[in-house]
Backbone as numpy.savetxt, mean C-alpha at the origin, in Angstrom:
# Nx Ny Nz CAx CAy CAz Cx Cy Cz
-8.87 5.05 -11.41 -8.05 5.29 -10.23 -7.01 4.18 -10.14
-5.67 4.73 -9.91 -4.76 3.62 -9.63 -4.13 3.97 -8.46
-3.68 3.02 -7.44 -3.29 2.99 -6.77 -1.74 2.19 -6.43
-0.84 2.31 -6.33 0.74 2.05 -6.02 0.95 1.92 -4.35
1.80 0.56 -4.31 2.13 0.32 -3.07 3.46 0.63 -2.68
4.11 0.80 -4.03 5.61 0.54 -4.04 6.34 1.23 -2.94
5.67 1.89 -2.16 6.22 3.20 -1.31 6.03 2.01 0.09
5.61 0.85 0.35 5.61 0.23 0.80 6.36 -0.77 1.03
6.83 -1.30 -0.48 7.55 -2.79 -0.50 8.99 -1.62 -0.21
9.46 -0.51 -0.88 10.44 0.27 -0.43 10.59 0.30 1.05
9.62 0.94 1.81 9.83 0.55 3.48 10.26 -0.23 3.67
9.96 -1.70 3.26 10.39 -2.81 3.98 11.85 -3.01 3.41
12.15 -2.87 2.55 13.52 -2.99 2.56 14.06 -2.38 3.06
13.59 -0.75 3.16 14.71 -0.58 4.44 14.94 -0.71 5.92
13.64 -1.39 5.93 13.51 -1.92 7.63 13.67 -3.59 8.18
14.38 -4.00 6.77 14.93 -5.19 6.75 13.84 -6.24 6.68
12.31 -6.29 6.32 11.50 -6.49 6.72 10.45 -7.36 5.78
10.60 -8.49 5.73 10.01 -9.39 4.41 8.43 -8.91 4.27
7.56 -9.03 3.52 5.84 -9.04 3.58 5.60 -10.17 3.86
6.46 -11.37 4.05 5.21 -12.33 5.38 5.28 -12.24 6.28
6.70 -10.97 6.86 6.73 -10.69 8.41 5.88 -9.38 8.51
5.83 -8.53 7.79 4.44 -7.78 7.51 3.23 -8.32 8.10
2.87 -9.26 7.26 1.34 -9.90 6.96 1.68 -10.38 8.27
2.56 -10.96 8.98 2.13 -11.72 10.29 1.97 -10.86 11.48
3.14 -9.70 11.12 3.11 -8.40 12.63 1.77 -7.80 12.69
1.17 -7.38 11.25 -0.07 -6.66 11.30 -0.96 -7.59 11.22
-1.18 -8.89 11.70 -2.62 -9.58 11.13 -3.23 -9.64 9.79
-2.68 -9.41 8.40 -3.36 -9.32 7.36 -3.04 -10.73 6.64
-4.92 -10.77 6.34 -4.62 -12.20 6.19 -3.85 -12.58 4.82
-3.29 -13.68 4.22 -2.78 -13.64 2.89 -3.10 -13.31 1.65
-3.99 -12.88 1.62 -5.31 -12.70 0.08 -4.84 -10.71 0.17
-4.64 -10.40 1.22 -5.35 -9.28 1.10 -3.14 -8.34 0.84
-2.44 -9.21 0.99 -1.58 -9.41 0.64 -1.44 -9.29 -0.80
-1.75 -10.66 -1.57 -1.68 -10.86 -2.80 -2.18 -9.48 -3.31
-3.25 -8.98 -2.85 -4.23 -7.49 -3.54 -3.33 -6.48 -3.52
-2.55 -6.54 -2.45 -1.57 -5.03 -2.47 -0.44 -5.37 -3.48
0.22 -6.93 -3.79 1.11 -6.96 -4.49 0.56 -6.61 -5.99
-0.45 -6.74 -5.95 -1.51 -6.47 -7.63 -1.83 -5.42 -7.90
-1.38 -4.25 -6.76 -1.85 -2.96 -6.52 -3.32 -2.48 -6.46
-4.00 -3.40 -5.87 -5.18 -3.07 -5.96 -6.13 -2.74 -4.95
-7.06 -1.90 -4.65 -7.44 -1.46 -3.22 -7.54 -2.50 -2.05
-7.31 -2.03 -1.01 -7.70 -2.71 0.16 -8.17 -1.82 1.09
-9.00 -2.28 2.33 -9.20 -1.40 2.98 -8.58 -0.42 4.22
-8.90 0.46 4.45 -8.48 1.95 5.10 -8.27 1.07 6.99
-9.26 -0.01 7.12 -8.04 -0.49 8.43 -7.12 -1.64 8.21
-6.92 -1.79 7.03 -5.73 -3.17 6.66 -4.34 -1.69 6.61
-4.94 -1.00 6.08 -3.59 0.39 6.21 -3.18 0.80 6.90
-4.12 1.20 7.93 -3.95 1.74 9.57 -3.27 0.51 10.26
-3.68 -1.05 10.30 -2.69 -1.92 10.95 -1.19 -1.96 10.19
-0.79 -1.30 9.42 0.07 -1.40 8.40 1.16 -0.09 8.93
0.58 0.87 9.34 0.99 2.09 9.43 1.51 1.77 11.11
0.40 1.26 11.89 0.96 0.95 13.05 1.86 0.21 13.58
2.41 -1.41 12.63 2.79 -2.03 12.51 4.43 -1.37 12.03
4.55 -0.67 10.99 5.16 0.58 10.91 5.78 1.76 11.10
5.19 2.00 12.40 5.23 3.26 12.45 5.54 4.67 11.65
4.66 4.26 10.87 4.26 4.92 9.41 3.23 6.12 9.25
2.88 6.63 8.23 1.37 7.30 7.78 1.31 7.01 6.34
-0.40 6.82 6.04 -0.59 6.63 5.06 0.68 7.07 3.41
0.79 8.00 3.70 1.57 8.45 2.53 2.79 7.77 2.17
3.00 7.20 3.90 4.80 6.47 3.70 4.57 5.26 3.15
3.41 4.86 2.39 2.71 3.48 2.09 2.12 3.23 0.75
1.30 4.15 0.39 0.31 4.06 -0.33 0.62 5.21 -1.32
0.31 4.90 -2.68 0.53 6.29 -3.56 -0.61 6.33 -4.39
-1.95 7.52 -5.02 -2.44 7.64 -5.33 -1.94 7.96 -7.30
-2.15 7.32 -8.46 -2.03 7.98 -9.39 -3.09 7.92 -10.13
-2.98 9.12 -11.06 -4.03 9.30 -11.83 -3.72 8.65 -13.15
-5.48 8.14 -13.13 -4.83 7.66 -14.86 -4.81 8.51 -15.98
-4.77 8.03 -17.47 -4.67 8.96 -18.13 -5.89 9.55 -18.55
-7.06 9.01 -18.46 -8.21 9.34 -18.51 -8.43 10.64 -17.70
-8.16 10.16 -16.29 -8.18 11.39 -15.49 -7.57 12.68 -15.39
-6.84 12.80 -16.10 -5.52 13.62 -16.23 -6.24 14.24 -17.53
-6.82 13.60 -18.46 -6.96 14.25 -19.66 -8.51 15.29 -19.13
-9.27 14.82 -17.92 -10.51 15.81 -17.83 -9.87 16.52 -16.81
-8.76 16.42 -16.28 -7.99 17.93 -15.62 -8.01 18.45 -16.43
-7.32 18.87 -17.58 -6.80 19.94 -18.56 -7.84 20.35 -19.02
-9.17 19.94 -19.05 -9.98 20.74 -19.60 -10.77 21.49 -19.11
């Protein structure tokens, strides 16, 4: 499973909006920061303060991709 934030760091540019003013509007502490820049899971209320912070939904944030592993036991 991979997961992509980029639909995120995109928001903030267009809302003029750095990720340490992120991390400070929504409460997330700095680590959990570093994890999203690494693309790597975090949890479902670090998203929701993210979305609210936002005024967002998950999707305007977060992108689900499949790897190629996964993709190869679709086709079959």
């Amino acid at each position: 499973m991979s997961i992509s934030y980029n639909k995120l760091w995109k928001l903030l540019i267009d809302k003029r909006m750095s990720a340490a003013d992120l991390r400070k509007a929504a409460d997330i502490a700095p680590n959990t920061m570093t994890r999203m820049r690494k693309d790597q899971e975090v949890t479902l209320s670090v998203l929701e303060k993210i979305c609210e912070t936002l005024d967002a939904d998950f999707g305007d944030i977060v992108e689900y991709k499949r790897s190629a592993d996964n993709e190869k036991e679709m086709e079959v």
